[in-house]
C-alpha positions in Angstrom: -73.8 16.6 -53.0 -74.6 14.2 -56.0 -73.6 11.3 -58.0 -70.0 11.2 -59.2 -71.3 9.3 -62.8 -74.5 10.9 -63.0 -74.4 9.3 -66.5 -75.4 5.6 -64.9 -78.3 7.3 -62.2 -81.3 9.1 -62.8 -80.2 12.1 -61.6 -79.5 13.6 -64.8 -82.4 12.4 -66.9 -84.4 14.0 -64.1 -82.5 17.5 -64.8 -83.0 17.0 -68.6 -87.1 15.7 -68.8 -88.6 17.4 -65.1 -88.7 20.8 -64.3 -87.9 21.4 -60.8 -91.0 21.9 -58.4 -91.0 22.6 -54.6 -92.5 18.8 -54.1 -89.9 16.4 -51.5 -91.1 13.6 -53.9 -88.3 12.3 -56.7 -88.6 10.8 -59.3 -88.3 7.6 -58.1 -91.1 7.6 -55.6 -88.6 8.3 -52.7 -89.0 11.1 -50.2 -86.1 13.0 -50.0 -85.7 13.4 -46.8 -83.8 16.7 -46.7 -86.8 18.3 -48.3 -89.3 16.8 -46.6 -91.7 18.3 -44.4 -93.5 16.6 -41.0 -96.3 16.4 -42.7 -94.7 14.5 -45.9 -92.7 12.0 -43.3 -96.0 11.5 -41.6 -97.3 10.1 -44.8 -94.9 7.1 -44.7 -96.1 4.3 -43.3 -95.0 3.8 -39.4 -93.9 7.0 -39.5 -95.9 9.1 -36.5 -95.8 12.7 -35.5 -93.4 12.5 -33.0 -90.5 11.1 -35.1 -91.1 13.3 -37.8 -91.1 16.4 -36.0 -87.8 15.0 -34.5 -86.1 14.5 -37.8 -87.1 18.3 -39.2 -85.8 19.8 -35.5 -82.7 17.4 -36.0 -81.7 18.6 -39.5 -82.7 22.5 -38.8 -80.3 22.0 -36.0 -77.6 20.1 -37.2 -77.6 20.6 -41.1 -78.4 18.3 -44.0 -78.6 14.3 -43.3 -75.2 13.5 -45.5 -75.2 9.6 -44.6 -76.6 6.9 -42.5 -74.7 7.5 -38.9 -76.3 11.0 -39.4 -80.1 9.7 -39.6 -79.3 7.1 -36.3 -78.4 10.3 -34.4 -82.0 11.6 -34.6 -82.9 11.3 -31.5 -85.9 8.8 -30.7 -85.7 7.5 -34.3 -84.9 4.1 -33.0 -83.6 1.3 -35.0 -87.4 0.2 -35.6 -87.9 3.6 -37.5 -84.7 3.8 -39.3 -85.8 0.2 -40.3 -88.7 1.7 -41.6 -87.9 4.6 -43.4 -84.6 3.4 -45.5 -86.5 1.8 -48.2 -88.4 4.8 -48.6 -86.2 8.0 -48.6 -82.7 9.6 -50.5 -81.0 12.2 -49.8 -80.8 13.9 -52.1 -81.4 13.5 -56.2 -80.6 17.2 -57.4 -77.7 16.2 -60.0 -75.2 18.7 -58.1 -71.8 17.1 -58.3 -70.1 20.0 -56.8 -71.0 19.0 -53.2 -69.0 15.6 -52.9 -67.3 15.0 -50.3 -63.5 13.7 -51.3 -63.6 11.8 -47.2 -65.8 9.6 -48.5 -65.0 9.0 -52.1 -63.3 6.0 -53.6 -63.4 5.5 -57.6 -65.2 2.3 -58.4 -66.5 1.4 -55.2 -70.3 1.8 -56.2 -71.1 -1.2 -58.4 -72.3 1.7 -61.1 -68.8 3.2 -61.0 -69.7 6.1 -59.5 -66.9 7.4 -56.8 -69.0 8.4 -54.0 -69.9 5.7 -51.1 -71.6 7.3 -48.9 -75.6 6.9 -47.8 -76.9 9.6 -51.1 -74.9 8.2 -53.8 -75.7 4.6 -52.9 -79.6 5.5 -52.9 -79.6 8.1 -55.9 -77.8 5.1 -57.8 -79.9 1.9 -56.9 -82.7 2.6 -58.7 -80.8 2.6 -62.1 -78.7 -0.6 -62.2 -79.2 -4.7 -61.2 -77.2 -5.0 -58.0 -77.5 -8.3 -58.2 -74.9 -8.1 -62.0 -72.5 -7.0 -59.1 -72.1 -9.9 -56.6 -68.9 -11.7 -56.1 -68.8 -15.2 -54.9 -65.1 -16.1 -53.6 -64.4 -19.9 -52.4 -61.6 -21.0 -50.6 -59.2 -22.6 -49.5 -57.2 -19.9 -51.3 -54.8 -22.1 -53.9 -55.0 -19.4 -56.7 -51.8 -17.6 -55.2 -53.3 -15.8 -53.2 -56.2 -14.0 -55.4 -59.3 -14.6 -53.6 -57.7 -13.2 -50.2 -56.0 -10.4 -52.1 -59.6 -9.6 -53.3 -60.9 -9.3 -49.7 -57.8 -7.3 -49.0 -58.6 -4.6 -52.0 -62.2 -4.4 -50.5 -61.0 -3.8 -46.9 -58.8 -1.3 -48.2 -61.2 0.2 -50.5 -62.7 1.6 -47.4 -62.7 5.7 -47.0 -65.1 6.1 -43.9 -66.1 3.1 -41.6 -65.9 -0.7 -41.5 -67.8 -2.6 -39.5 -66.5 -5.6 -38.8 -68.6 -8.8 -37.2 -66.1 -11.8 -37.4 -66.5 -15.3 -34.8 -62.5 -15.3 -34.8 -59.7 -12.9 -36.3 -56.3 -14.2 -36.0 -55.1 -13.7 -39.9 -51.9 -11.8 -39.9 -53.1 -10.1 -43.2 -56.6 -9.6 -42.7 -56.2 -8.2 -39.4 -53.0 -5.9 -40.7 -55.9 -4.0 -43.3 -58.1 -3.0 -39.8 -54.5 -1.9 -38.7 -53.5 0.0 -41.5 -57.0 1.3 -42.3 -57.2 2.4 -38.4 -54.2 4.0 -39.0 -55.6 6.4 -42.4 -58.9 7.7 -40.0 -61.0 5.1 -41.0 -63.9 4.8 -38.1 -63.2 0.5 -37.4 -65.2 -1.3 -35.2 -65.1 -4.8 -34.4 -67.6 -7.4 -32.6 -66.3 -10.8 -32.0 -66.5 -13.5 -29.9 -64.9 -13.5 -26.1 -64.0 -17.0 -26.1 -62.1 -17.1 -29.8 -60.3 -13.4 -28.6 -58.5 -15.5 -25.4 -57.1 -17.9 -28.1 -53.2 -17.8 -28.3 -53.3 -16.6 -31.5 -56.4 -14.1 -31.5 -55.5 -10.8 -33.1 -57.5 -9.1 -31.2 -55.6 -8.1 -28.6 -53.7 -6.7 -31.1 -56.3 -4.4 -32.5 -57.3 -3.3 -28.8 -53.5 -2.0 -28.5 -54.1 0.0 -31.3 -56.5 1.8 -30.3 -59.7 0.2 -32.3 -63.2 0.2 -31.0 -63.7 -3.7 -29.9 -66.7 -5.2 -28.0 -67.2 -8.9 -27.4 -70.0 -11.2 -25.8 -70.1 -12.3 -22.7 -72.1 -15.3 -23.4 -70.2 -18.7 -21.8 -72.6 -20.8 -23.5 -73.4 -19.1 -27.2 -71.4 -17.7 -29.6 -71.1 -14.1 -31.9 -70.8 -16.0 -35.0 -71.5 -13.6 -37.5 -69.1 -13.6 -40.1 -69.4 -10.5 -42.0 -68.2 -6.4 -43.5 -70.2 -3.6 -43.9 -67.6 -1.2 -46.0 -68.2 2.4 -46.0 -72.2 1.4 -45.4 -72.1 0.2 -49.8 -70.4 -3.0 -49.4 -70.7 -6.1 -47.6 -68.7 -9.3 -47.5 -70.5 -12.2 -45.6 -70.3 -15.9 -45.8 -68.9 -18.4 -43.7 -65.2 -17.4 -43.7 -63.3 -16.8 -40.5 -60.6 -14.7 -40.2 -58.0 -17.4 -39.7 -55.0 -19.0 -41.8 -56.9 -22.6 -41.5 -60.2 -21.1 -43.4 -58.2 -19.3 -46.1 -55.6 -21.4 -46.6 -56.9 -25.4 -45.8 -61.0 -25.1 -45.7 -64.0 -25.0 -47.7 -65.2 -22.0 -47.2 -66.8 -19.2 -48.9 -67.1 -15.0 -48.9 -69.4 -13.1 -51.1 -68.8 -9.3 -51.8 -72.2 -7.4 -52.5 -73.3 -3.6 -53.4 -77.0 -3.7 -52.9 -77.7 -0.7 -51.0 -80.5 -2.4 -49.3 -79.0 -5.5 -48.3 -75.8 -3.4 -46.6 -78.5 -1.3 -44.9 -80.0 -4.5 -43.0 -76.0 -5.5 -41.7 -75.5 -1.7 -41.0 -78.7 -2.1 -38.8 -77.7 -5.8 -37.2 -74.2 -4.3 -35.9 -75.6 -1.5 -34.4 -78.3 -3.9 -33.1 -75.4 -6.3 -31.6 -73.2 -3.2 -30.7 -75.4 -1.5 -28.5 -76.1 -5.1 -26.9 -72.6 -6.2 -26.6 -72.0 -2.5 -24.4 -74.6 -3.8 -21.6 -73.7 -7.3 -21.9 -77.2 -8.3 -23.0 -78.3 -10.7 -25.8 -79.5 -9.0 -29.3 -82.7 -10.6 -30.3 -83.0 -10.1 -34.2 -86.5 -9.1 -35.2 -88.0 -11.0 -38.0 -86.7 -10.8 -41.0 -88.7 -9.8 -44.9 -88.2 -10.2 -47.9 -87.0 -6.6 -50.1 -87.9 -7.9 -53.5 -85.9 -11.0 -54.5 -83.4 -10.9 -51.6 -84.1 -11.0 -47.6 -81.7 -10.5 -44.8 -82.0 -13.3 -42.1 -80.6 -13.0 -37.9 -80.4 -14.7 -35.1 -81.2 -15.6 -32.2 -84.7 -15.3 -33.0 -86.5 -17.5 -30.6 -89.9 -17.1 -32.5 -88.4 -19.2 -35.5 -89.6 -17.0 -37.6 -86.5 -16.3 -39.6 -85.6 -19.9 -40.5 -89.2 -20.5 -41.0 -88.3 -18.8 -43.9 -85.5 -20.9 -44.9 -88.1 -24.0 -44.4 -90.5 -21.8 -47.4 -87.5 -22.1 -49.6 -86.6 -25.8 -49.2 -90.2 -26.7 -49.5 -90.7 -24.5 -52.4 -88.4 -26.6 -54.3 -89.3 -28.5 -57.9 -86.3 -30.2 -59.0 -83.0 -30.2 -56.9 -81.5 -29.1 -53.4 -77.8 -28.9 -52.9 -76.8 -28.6 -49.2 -73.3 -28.0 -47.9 -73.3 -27.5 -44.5 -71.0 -27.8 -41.8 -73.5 -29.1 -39.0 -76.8 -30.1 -39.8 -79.2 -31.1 -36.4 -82.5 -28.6 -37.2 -85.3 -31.0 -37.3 -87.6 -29.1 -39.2 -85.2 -28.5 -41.8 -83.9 -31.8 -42.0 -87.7 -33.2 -41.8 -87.9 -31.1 -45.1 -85.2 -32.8 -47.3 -86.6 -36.0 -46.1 -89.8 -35.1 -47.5 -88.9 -33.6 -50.9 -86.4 -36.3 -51.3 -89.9 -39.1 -51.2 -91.5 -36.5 -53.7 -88.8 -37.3 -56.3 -86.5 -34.5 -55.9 -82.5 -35.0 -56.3 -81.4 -34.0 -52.8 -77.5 -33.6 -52.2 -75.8 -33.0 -49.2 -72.5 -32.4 -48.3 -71.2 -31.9 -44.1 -68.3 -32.2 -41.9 -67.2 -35.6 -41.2 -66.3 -34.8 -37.6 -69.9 -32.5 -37.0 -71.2 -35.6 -38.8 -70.4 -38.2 -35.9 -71.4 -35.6 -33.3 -74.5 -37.1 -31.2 -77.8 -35.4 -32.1 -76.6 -35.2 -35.7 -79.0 -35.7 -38.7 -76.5 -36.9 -41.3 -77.0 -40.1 -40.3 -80.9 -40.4 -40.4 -80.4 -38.9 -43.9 -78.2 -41.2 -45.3 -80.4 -44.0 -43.7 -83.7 -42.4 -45.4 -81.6 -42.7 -48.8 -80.5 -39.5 -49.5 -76.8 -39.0 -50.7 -74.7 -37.6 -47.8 -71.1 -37.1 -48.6 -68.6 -35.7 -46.0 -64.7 -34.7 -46.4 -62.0 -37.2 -45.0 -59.5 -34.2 -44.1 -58.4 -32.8 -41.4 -59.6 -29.3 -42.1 -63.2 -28.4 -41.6 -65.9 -28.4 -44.5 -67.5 -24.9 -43.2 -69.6 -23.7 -45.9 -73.3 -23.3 -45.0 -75.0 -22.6 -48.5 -78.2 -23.8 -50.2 -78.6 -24.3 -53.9 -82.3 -24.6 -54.9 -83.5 -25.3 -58.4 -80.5 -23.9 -59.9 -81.4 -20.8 -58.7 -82.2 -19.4 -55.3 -79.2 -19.4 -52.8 -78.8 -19.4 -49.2 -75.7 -18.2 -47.5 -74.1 -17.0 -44.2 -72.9 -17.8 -40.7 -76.0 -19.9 -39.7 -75.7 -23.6 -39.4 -78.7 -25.6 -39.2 -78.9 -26.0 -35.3 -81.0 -24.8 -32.6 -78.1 -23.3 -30.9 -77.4 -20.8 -34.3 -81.4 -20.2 -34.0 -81.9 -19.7 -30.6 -78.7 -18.8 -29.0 -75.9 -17.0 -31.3 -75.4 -13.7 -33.7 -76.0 -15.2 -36.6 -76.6 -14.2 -40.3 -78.1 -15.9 -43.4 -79.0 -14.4 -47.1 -81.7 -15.4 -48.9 -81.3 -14.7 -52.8 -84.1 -15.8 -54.8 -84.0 -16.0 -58.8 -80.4 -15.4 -58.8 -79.2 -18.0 -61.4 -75.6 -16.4 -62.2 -74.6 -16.6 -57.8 -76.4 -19.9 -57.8 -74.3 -21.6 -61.0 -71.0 -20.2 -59.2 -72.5 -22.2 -55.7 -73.4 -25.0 -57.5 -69.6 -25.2 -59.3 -68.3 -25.2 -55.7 -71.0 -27.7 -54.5 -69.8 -30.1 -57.6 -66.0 -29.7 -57.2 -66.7 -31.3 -53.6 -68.9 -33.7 -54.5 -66.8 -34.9 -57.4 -63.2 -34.8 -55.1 -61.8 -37.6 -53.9 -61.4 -35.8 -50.7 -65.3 -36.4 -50.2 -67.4 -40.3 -50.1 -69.9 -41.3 -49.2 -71.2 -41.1 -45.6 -69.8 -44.2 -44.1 -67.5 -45.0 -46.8 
């Protein structure tokens, strides 16, 4: 099974300058792990005896690892040691195209054109392209007749094996129709949301339950599965702050971005199964601490230790010229202590929030306007719900998370971190200016 464009990958400059040797090593420095021995996987780091003598008993049982799911069925892998050895292992880089598998093919959904989607072609093709080139940044409310939804809805559809679906509230007709109709074609769909959005009148998820989808919710009365985001066939994911709802497509500011880095859709493949397995015992999922893999980390919550937004805080105080903010609700102390700061050191600091969060006792907007920094909020009745970061023209952060404790202590959340990534920052900065520049935004207090 190989690369369906081997012209883009390195699969077939590796057939044309290496002869082949009996080494598990590629070219790219990955182990491939349907070669490799115990002793090779005991030469990755975190990697001990035990679990690589279980992977070799699992694959001389079972066959050759053809995707993700069939690595997390290795018994006493974990998610801790899938964690560890994604980053570091393909499966395969021989060049054979005659072993593709048409169940999991879909032409164009690899950002290098190639047709396969599943866990090989996404590694074998990684090395070879900039999956950053690839990202899509879609902002709503949708007035474009219908384009930006229509966008989501090819994506959604796009989808050939699984979609994981992580979404605070689902009650679009059309959105929920592609879990429906992709149900319906064999697609594995699996949805997490939140208990107290599903009792709503006009939840669809009672809707999916009668059609037979796999559904979990929370059972948290006080905090919230807020996660807003897609994992496609395990080589896409759409995240942002969009809801699933006619108000956030059609009347808010909102956002979705659609990305193809292999590594990034491997971290929210890990954080549903993380919340899925919780959500079947009705216990909290505790996110572990998030890194950095290169110029892009993959931030969840709750995580008590703060050490995930402590990361966001590096960012903002990393900063050298400007910080655009729009957030829905903004009451983080230590992140607000932050803008304060760099605002006195000369920086431009912008900031955009809800005018109704912005009146909410225990807000910051307030103390920020009153420490001179320009606050703007929207005089609608439809909710500013973005909850992005521009710094320096260049680093963006994006996702569920709103600056609170509650989103760091208490709920699923998610954030993105993309550093150096001036292209998705100029697009977040457009949106950032249309608001600021509307007449549906002044000044706070105006």
């Amino acid at each position: 099974m190989g690369c369906c464009n081997a012209s883009c990958c390195q699969f077939s400059s590796m057939a044309d300058s290496e002869e082949s040797d009996s080494s598990s090593s590629t070219a790219s420095g990955l182990l491939n792990i349907n070669e490799a021995t115990v002793e090779d996987l005991m030469a990755l780091p975190g990697i001990g005896r035990r679990k690589a003598e279980s992977i070799v008993a699992y694959r001389e049982e079972n066959g050759r690892f053809e995707s993700l799911e069939d690595l997390q069925a290795v018994p006493g892998l974990g998610r801790r040691g899938l964690e560890k050895l994604v980053d570091m292992i393909t499966l395969d880089e021989s060049g054979d195209q005659s072993g593709c598998l048409a169940s999991c093919c879909h032409a164009g959904s690899l950002a290098c054109g190639c047709c396969c989607s599943c866990f090989m072609c996404m590694r074998g093709c990684w090395p070879s392209i900039d999956p950053g080139s690839h990202d899509e940044a879609l902002f709503f409310p949708d007035d474009s007749a219908g384009s930006r939804l229509d966008r989501l809805l090819d994506v959604l559809a796009s989808a050939r094996r699984s979609l994981d679906v992580a979404v605070f509230s689902i009650s679009h007709k059309r959105l929920a129709a592609a879990l429906v109709q992709a149900h319906r074609r064999g697609v594995l769909v699996r949805v997490l949301s939140d208990d107290m959005q599903a009792k709503q009148q006009n939840s669809a998820v009672p809707e999916l339950r009668r059609e037979g989808l796999q559904l979990r919710l929370d059972a948290s009365e006080k905090f919230h599965m807020h996660h807003k985001f897609v994992v496609v066939d395990g080589a896409a994911l759409i995240s942002g702050s969009l809801n699933w709802t006619h108000a956030a497509v059609e009347r808010g500011n909102e956002n979705a971005t659609i990305c193809r880095r292999p590594a990034l859709c491997n971290r929210f493949a890990l954080e549903f199964e993380r919340v899925w397995a919780a959500f079947r015992t009705g216990t909290v999922a505790q996110a572990p601490p998030a890194e950095f893999d290169g110029n892009v980390a993959a931030l969840f919550f709750p995580e008590p230790q703060m050490k995930n937004v402590g990361l966001i805080l590096t960012e903002l105080q990393s900063a050298r010229s400007s910080i655009e903010l729009a957030i829905f609700t903004l009451t983080l102390d230590m992140l607000v202590d932050t803008l304060i700061q760099k605002h006195k050191a000369g920086l431009r600091v912008r900031i955009i929030t809800d005018n109704r969060q912005a009146a909410v006792p225990g807000a910051d907007a307030q103390r920020l306007c009153d420490r001179g920094l320009e606050v703007r909020t929207d005089k609608s009745w439809y909710a500013m719900h973005h909850k992005f970061a521009v710094i320096d023209k260049q680093t963006v952060i994006n996702g569920s998370f709103n600056w609170t404790a509650q989103a760091t202590k208490g709920n699923q959340e998610d954030a993105i971190i993309f550093r150096g990534e001036k292209r998705l920052a100029a697009a977040f900065l457009t949106e950032f200016d249309r608001m600021w520049e509307s007449e549906s935004f002044k000044p706070l207090g105006a």
